[in-house]
N, C-alpha and C positions, 0 to 999 in steps of 0.2 A: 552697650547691648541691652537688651532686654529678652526674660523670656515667661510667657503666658500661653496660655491653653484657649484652641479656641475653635468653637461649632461652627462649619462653614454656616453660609443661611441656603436655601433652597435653589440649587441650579448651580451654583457651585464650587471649586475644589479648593483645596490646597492651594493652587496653584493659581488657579484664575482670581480668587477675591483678594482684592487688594485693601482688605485688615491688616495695620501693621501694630496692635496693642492699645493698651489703653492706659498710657504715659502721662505725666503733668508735668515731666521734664523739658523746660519751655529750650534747650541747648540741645535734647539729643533727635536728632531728624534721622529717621533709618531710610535706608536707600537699598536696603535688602533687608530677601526671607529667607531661612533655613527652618526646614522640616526636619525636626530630630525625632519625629516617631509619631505613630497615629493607632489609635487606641478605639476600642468596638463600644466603649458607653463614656459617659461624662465622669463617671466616677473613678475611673483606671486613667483618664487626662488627669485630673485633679491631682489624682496621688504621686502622678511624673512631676507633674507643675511643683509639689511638695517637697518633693524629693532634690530634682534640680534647683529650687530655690537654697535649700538646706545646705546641699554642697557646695553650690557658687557664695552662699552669704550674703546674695543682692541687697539685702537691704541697708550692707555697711559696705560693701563691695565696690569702688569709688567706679569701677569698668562697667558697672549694672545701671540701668535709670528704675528699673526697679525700688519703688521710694519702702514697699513692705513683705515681707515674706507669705506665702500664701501657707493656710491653715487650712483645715477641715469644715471650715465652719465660715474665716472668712479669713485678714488678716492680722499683719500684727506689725509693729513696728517697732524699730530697735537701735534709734538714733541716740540714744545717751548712752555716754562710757558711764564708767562704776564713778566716775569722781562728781559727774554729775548726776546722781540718782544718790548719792552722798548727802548732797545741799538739799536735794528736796527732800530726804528723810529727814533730815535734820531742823528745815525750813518749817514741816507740817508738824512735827513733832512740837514746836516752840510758838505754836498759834497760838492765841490769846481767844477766850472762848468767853463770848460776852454774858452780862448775867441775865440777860433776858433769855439766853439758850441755856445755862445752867438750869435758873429755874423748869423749864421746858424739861430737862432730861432727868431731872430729881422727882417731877411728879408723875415723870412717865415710869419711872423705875417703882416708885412707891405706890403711883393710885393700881387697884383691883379693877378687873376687867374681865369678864369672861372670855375662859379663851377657848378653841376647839381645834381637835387635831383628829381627821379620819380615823388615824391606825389607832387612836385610844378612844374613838367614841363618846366617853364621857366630857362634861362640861367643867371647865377650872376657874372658879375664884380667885384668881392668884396675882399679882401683879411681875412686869416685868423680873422684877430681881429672884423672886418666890418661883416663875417659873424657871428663869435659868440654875437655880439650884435645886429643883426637881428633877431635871435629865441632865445630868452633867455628860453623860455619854451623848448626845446627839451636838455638844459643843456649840450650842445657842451664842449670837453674837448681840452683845446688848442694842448696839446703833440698831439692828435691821428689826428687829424687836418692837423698842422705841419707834421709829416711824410705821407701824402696824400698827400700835397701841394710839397712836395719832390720827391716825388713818389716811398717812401719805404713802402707805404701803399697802396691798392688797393681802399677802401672805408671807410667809417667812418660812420654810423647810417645813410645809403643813401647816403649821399655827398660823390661825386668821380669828378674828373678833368671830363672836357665837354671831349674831345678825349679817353677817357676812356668809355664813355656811355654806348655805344656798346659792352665792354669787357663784357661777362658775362659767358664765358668760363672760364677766369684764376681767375673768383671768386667760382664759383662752382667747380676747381679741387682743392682748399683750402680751404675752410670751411670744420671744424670737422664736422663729423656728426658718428652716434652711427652703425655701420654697424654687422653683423653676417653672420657667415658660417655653417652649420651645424655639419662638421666634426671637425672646430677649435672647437663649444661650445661656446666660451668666447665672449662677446662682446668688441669689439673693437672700443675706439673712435679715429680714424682716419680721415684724408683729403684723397681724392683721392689719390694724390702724393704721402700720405705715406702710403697707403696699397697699390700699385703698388711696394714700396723700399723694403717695409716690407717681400712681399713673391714674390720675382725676379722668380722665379723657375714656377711663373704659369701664366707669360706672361699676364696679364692683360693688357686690352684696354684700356689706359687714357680716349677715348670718348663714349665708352661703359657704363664705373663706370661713370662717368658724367651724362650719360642718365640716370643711377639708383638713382642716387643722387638728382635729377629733377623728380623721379617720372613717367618718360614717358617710362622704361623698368621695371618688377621686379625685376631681378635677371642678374649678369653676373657673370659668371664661380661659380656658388654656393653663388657668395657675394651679398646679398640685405642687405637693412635699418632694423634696428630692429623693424621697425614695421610695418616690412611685412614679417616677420619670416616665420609666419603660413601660409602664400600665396599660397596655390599649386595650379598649374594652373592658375597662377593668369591672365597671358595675356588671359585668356581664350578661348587653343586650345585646351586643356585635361579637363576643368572642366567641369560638367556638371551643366550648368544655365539653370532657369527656363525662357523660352521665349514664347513672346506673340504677333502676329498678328493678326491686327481687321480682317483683308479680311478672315480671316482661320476662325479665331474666334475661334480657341483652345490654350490650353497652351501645350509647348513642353520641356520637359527637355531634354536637348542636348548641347553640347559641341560648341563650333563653329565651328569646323572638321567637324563633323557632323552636323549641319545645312549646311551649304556648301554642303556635298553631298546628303543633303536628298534633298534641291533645287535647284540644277543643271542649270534650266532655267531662274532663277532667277540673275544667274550671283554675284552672292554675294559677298563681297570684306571683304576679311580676317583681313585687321589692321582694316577696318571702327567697324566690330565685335569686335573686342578687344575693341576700345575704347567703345564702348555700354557695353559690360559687366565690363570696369572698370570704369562706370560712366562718364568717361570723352564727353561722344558724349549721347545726349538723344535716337537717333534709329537709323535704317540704311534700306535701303528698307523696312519703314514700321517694323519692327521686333526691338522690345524693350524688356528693363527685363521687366517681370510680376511681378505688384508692388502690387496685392489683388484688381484691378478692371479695 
């Protein structure tokens, strides 16, 4: 058996598409569908998929081709008993660490670097070991430290080299984040850079998917964040929002297209309106969402 969650594509049902998962089980050929439930958003499937996977155990479940357990985020797999996960604690623990990387992690521990963390503003002289005994509460891990201090790492729990500060570009086109397309279906946890590698064919704007990743666009070429699936209109040009001016002293539902040309003299500025109706700005000439007073 198998069991996964899945968006008809357009024209459609249950019943008519003949999706039957997305298996690498080269033995398990299904010859039927069963509908166990159907669900009003991608994210209430998800959590069925979750759920069912957790009680059946597909992933050791020898009657499942389910090769991983579905998660929130993505999956997970969980083919080794304890006796193997034994050897390789014991395998890594007993590596032999050459002395060209000792040297490497003794001058990373020792050499001073400035370092900088938002939440404290100020600049640190400090070197790797100086600063993990300066915040023993935030439980600083040397490795991830070390390769920052190297600079095979961008950041570390805040902490990033002082010249780096300003980078906050080549950390937001690398952080995973849970993105969705409505024609792929599937959620995908990807960095920008690799849903740009992933689908070469549709030309994606490395600083476009960055603006969506930030929150400050919805959508580029159909790809937003999974939680902003159901977003339509969301820059709101096409939605219709409920709007409120004291000077009118009525409420209007209207689009922001349309407030623009129903006010003309008013001269109204189209992004100022976006941000109003996605919260990020309180009003704009006067004209806010109507919040019931």
């Amino acid at each position: 058996m198998y069991i996964g969650q899945r968006k008809c594509p357009e024209g459609k049902t249950p019943e008519t598409d003949p999706y039957l998962g997305s298996y690498t089980d080269k033995t398990f050929k299904p010859t039927a569908k069963f509908i166990i439930g159907r669900y009003g958003s991608r994210e209430d499937a998800l959590r069925a998929e979750i759920k069912l996977h957790k009680d059946n155990n597909v992933s050791k479940n020898p009657l499942f081709a389910n090769k991983a357990c579905a998660t929130s985020t993505g999956f997970f797999c969980n083919h080794f008993t304890d006796e193997h996960r034994k050897k390789i604690s014991q395998s890594l623990m007993g590596r032999k660490i050459s002395d060209a990387h000792k040297k490497i992690i003794s001058q990373s521990n020792s050499k001073r670097k400035d370092w900088y963390h938002p939440d404290h503003g100020e600049v640190l002289n400090r070197s790797v070991t100086e600063l993990i005994n300066m915040f023993p509460d935030q439980k600083l891990k040397r490795s991830f430290l070390c390769k920052v201090s190297n600079e095979k790492k961008f950041h570390y729990r805040g902490w990033k080299l002082l010249k780096n500060r300003e980078e906050k570009f080549r950390h937001n086109r690398c952080i995973s984040r849970d993105w969705y397309h409505p024609i792929h279906g599937e959620i995908l946890q990807r960095s920008c850079s690799e849903l740009i590698k992933m689908f070469p064919e549709q030309n994606l704007n490395r600083g476009h998917l960055v603006q969506v990743a930030l929150k400050k666009e919805i959508k580029h070429k159909n790809w937003r964040l999974l939680e902003n699936k159901d977003v339509k209109g969301g820059d709101g040009k096409s939605k219709p929002i409920n709007w409120f001016n004291p000077t009118y002293g009525v409420i209007l539902q209207k689009s922001c297209t349309e407030l623009i040309k129903m006010f003309p003299e008013q001269a109204l500025n189209r992004q100022n309106l976006n941000s109003v109706a996605r919260g990020k700005r309180k009003h704009h000439k006067n004209w806010r969402l109507y919040s019931g007073y």
